[in-house]
C-alpha positions in Angstrom: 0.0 0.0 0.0 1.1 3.3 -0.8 2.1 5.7 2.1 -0.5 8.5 1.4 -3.3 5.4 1.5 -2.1 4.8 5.0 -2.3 8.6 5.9 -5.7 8.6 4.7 -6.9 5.2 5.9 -9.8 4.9 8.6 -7.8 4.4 11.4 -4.9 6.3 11.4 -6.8 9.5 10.6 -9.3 8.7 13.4 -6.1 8.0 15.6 -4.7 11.4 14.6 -8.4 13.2 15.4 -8.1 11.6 18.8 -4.3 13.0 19.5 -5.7 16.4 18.4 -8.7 16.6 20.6 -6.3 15.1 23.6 -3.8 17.9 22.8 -6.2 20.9 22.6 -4.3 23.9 22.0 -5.1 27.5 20.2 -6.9 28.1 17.1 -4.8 28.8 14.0 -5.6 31.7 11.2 -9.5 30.7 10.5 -10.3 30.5 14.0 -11.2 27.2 14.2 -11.1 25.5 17.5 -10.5 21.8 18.3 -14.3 21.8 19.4 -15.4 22.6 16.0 -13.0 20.3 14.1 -15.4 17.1 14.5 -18.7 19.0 13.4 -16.3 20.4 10.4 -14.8 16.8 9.4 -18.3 15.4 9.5 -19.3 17.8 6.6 -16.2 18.0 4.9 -14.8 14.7 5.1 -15.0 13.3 1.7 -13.7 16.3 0.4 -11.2 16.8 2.0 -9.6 13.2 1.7 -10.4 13.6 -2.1 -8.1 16.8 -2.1 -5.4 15.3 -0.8 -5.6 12.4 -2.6 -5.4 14.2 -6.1 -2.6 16.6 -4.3 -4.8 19.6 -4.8 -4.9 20.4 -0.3 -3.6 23.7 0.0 -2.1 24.1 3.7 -3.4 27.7 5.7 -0.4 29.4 6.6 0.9 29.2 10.3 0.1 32.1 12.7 3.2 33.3 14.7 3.2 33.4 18.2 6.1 34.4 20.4 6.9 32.5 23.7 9.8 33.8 26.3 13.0 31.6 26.6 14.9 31.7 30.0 17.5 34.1 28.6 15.0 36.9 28.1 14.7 36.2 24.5 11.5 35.0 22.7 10.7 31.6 20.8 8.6 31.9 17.6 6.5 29.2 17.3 4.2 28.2 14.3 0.1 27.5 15.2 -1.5 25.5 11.8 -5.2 25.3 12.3 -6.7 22.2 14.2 -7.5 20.9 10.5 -3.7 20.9 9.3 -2.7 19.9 12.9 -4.8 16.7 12.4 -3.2 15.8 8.7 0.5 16.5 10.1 -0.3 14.1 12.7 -1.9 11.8 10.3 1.7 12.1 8.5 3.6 11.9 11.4 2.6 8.9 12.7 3.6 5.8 9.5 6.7 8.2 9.3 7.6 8.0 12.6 6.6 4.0 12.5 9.1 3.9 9.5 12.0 6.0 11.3 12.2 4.4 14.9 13.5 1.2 12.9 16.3 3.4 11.6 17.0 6.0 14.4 20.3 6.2 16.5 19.8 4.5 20.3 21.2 7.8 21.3 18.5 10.3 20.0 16.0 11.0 22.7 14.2 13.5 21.8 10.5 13.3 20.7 10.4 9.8 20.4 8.1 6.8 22.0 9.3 5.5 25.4 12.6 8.0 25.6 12.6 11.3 27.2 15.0 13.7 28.9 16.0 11.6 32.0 16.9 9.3 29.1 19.4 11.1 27.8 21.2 12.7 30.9 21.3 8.8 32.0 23.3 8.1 28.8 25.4 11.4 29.6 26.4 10.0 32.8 27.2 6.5 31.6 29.7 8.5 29.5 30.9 10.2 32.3 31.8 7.5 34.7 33.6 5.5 31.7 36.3 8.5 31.8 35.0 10.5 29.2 35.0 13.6 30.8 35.6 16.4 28.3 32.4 17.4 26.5 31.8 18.9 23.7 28.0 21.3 23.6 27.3 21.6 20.4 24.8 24.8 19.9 23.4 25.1 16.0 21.9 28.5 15.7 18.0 28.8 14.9 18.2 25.2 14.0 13.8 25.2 13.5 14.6 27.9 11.2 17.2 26.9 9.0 16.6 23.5 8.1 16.9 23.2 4.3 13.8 22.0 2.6 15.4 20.2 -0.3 18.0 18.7 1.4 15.2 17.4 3.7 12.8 16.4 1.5 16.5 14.8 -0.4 16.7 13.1 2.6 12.9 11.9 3.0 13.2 9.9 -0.2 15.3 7.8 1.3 12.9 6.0 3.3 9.6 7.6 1.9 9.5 6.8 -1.7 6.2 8.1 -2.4 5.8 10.9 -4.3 2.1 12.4 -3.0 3.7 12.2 0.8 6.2 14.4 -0.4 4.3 16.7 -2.1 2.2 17.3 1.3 5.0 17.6 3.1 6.8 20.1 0.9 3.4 21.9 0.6 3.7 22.4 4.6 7.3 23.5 4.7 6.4 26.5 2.4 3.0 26.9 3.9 4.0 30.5 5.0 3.6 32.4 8.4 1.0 35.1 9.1 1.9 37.3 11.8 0.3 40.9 12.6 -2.3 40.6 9.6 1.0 39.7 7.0 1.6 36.6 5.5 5.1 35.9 4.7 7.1 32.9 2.5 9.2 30.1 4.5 11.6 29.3 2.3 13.7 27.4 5.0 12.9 25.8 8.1 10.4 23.6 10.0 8.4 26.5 12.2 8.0 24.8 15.6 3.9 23.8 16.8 2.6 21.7 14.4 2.8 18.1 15.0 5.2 16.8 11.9 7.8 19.6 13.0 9.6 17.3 15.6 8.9 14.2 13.5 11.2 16.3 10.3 13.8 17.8 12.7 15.2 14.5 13.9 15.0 12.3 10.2 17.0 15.9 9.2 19.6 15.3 12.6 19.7 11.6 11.9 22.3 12.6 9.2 24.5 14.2 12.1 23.7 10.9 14.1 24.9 8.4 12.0 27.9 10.6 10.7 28.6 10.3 14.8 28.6 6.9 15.1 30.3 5.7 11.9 33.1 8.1 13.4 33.0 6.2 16.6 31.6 9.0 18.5 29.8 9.3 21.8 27.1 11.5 21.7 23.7 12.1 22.9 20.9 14.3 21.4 18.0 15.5 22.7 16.3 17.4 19.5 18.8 20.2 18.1 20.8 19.8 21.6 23.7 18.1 21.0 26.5 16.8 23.7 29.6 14.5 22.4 31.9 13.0 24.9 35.7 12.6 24.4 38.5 11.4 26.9 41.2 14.5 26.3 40.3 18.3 25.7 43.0 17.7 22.3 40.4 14.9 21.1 37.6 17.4 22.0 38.9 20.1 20.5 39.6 18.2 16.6 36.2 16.9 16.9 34.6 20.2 17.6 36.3 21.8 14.5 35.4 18.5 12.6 31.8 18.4 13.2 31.4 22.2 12.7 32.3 22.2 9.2 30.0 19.0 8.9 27.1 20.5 9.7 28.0 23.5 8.0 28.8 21.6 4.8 26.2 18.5 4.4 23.1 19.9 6.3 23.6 23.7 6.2 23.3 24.5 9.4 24.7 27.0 11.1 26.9 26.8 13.9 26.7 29.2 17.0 30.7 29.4 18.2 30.1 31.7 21.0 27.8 28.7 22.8 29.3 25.3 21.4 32.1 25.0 23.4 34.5 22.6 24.7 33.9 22.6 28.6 34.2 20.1 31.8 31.1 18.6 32.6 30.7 21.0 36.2 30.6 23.4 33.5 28.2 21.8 31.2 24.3 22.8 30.7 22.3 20.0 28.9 18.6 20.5 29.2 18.6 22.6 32.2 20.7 20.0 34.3 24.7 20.2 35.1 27.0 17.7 36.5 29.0 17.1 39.6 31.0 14.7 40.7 30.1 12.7 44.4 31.3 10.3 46.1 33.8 9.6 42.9 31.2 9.2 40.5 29.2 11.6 38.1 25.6 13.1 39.2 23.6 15.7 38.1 21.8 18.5 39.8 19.8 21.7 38.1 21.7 24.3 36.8 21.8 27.9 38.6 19.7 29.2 36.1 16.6 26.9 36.3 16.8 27.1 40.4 16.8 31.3 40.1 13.6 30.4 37.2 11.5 28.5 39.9 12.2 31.4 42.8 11.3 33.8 40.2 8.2 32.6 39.0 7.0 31.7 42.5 7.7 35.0 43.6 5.7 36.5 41.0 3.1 34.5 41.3 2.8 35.0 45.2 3.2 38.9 45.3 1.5 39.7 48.5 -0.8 42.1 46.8 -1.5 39.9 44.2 -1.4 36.5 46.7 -4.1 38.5 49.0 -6.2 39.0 46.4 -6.8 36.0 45.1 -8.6 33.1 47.8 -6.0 31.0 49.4 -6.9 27.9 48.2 -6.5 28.9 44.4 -2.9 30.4 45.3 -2.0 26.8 47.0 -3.5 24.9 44.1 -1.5 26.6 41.4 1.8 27.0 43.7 1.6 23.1 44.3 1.5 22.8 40.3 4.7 24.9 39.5 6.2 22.6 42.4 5.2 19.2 41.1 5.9 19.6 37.3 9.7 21.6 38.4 10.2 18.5 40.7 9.2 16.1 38.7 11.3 17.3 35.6 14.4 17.7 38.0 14.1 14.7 40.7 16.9 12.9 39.1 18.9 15.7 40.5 20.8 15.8 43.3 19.0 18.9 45.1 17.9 18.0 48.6 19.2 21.1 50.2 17.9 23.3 47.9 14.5 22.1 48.1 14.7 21.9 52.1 15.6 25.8 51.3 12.4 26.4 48.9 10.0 24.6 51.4 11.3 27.3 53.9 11.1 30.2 51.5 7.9 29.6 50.3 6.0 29.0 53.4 7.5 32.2 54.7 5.5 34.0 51.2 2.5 31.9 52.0 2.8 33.4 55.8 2.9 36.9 54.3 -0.2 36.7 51.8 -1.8 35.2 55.4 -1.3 38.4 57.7 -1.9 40.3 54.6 -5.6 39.0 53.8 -6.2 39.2 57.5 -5.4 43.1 57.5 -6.0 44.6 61.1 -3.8 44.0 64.1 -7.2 43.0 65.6 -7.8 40.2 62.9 -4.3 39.0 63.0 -4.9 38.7 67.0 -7.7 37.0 66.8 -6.6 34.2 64.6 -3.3 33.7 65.8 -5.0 33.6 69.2 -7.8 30.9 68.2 -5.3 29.2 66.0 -3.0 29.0 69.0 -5.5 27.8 71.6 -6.6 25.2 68.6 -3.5 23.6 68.3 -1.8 24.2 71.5 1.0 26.1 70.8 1.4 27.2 74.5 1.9 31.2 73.3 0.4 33.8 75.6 -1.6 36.6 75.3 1.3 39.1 75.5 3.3 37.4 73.3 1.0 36.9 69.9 -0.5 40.6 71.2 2.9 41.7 70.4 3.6 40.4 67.2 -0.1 40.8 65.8 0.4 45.1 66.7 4.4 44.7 65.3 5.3 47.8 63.2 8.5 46.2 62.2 6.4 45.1 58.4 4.4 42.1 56.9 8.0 40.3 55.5 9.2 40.4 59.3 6.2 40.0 61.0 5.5 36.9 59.3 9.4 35.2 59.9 8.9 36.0 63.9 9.0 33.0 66.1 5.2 33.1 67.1 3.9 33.1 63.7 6.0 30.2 62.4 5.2 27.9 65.4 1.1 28.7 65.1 1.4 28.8 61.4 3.5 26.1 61.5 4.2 23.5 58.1 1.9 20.5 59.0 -0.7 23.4 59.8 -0.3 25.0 55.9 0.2 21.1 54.9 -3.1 20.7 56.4 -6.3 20.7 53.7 -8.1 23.4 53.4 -11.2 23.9 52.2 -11.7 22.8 48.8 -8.8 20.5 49.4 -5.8 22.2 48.9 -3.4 22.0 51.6 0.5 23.3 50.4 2.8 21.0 49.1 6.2 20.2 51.3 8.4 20.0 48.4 11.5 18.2 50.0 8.8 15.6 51.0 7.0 15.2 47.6 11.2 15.3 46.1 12.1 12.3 48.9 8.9 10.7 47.5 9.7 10.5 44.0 13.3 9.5 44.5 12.3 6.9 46.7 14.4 7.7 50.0 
C-alpha cells in the first residue's frame, strides 16, 4: 500500500483526530477551535480526503506566536489550524513508524518510550567511563534553518512516495501570518505543528549516524547536542570537525560563541549540570533553572496579588509549579535546595496570610484561636505583640510566634476545597524513593 493510502486510511486518521482533541491547544488563522474540528470533518470529510488524494490540499499558513526563553529572549512558534494539525499528525505517525527502525539509540528527543531523564542517564554512563571532556554543540535557529530540499533529499530515502512528499513540501512553504501579514518560508520547520519534531530528527539523523560511523559518543535531545571525548585535544579536533559538517552537508549553522568545549561542572544539557560525588558523576539543576523556579514563585505570590486571590487557588497553582519543576528535575541531586524552597515559600505563604487578615485585631484573633486550637502554648502578651508589630508584613511573618502557630503540618493541612501546600523536600524524597 502506498504511504499516502495509509495517511488517509480509517484508522490512522481517526487515531490522529483523537491525538488532536487530547492535545487541545489555540486556534490557527481561521479560528477554528479543536471543538469545531469534528462538526467540520463530519461535513467536509470526503472532500477533504479527495483533495489530498489528487494533491490539490492547500495548507493555511501558520500564525506566529512568540513564547519567552529563560534568557530573556523570545521563541517563535508556528500554530496550523486544528484541521492541518490533524493531517501533520496523520503524516507523522507511518513516518515515525518507518524511522524508529532506523534511528540512532542515542536520540531522545520526541520519540516513543525516551525522554529527557533518558538522555542525561546516557550522559552520565559517558561520564563515569572516563569521558570527561564534552563537547555542547549549539546550532543556531536550527527550526529555522533547516533546508527543505536537502530534507525532502533526505525523505526519499525511506519515503519513496511521491504524494507524501508533495504534502510535506506543501507544509514546509505553507507561509507564516503574523500581525495581519503573510510571509514565505523558504527554509525551516516552524516549531507547533505536530510533523515539526517528527522532520527535525529524520533531518539530525544525518549528524547521528555521521557520529557513530566516526566512533563518536554523543547524545541528542532534538537540536541539543553533547559529544563526549577522553582529552580536551580529542575534544577540540572533533569540535572543529563536526562544525564544518554540519556546515557543509546539512547547512546548518553553527553558533561558536555557545558550542564550546567545557568540563562537565561546566556543562548545561537541558537545564541540568553535573558534579561529581562520592567519585562518581551526578547531576543536579543548573543555577539558572533554580533562580527560574524562585522567580516565577515569587511573582506569582506577590503579597498584593497573593491576598487577592482566595487561598486555596494560590496553594493549588503553587503546588502545580512545584510538582511539574520537581518532577522534571528529581533525578537531581538537590535535597538542600529544596529543604531551602519549602522554607522560603511557606514564609511567602505566611505573608499573603497576615496580609488577607489586614487589622492587628484580625491577625490577634486568629493567631490567638489558631493558637488555643493547636496548642502552641503562646500567651496573650506574646501573639499581642507580634499581631500590633510595626516592624512590616515580610518580618512580622518570619517571627518565632507566627512560624510555630502557622507552622508547616498546619499550611500542609487541607483546606477547604482540598488544597493543603505542598512540602516539596517531602513530595522530592517521595519520588526519589528515599
Amino acid at each position: 500500500m502506498e504511504l499516502m493510502e495509509v495517511i488517509l486510511s480509517k484508522d490512522n486518521l481517526n487515531r490522529a483526530y483523537k491525538k488532536v482533541v487530547s492535545n487541545k491547544g489555540a486556534c490557527g488563522v481561521d479560528g477554528m477551535s479543536v471543538e469545531e474540528l469534528g462538526g467540520h470533518l463530519r461535513e467536509n470529510q470526503e472532500e477533504i480526503i479527495n483533495s489530498l488524494r489528487n494533491r490539490t490540499y492547500i495548507p493555511k499558513p501558520v500564525r506566529r506566536v512568540y513564547i519567552p526563553k529563560s534568557n530573556g529572549k523570545q521563541r517563535p512558534l508556528g500554530i496550523p489550524t486544528v484541521l492541518d494539525r490533524m493531517i501533520q499528525q496523520s503524516i507523522a505517525q507511518p513516518i515515525t513508524d518507518i524511522y524508529e527502525k532506523v534511528f540512532s539509540d542515542y536520540s531522545y528527543g520526541f520519540r516513543p518510550n525516551r525522554s529527557c531523564h533518558d538522555a542525561i542517564k546516557q550522559s552520565l554512563s559517558y561520564l563515569n567511563d572516563g569521558c570527561e571532556w564534552l563537547i555542547d554543540v549549539d546550532i543556531e535557529k536550527f527550526f529555522d534553518k533547516v533546508n527543505h530540499d536537502k530534507l525532502i533529499q533526505i525523505l526519499r530515502e525511506q519515503v519513496n512516495d511521491s504524494s507524501t512528499l508533495n504534502l510535506i513540501r506543501k507544509y514546509l512553504r505553507a507561509g507564516v501570518m503574523e500581525n495581519g501579514l503573510e510571509k514565505a518560508t523558504e527554509t525551516g520547520v516552524p516549531q507547533g505543528g505536530p510533523l515539526s519534531v517528527v522532520l527535525s530528527n529524520i533531518y539530525l539523523d544525518k549528524l547521528d549516524k555521521e557520529l557513530e560511523q566516526r566512533g563518536q559518543r554523543f547524545v541528542r535531545y532534538a537540536d541539543d547536542v553533547q559529544i563526549f571525548t577522553k582529552s580536551e585535544k580529542a575534544a577540540n579536533r572533533v569540535m572543529k570537525s563536526i562544525t564544518s559538517w554540519l556546515e557543509r552537508k546539512l547547512f546548518l549553522k553553527v553558533n561558536m560563541t555557545k558550542t564550546k568545549v567545557v568540563r562537565p561542572t561546566k556543562s548545561n544539557f537541558l537545564g541540568f549540570t553535573f558534579l561529581k560525588y562520592d567519585g562518581k558523576w551526578q547531576v543536579k539543576p543548573t543555577m539558572e533553572k533554580k533562580k527560574a523556579i524562585r522567580q516565577k514563585l515569587s511573582e506569582y505570590l506577590k503579597r498584593n496579588r497573593g491576598a487577592s486571590r482566595p487561598l486555596v487557588v494560590t496553594i493549588k497553582r503553587v503546588n502545580e509549579i512545584l510538582r511539574g519543576w520537581i518532577n522534571y528535575f528529581r533525578i537531581g541531586m538537590m535535597k538542600l535546595f529544596i529543604k531551602d524552597l519549602g522554607a522560603w515559600l511557606r514564609h511567602k505563604i505566611r505573608v499573603i496570610l497576615l496580609k488577607q487578615w489586614k487589622t492587628p485585631k484580625t491577625i490577634y484573633r486568629n493567631l490567638a484561636y489558631l493558637n488555643k486550637k493547636y496548642k502552641n502554648g503562646f500567651d496573650h502578651e506574646a501573639i499581642f505583640k507580634v499581631a500590633n508589630s510595626r516592624l512590616g508584613l515580610y518580618r512580622q511573618s518570619g517571627m518565632n510566634v507566627v512560624n510555630f502557630i502557622l507552622s508547616p503540618d498546619l499550611l500542609e493541612t487541607k483546606i477547604k476545597g482540598g488544597a493543603g501546600l505542598l512540602n516539596p523536600l517531602q513530595y522530592y524524597l517521595r519520588k526519589v524513593g528515599i
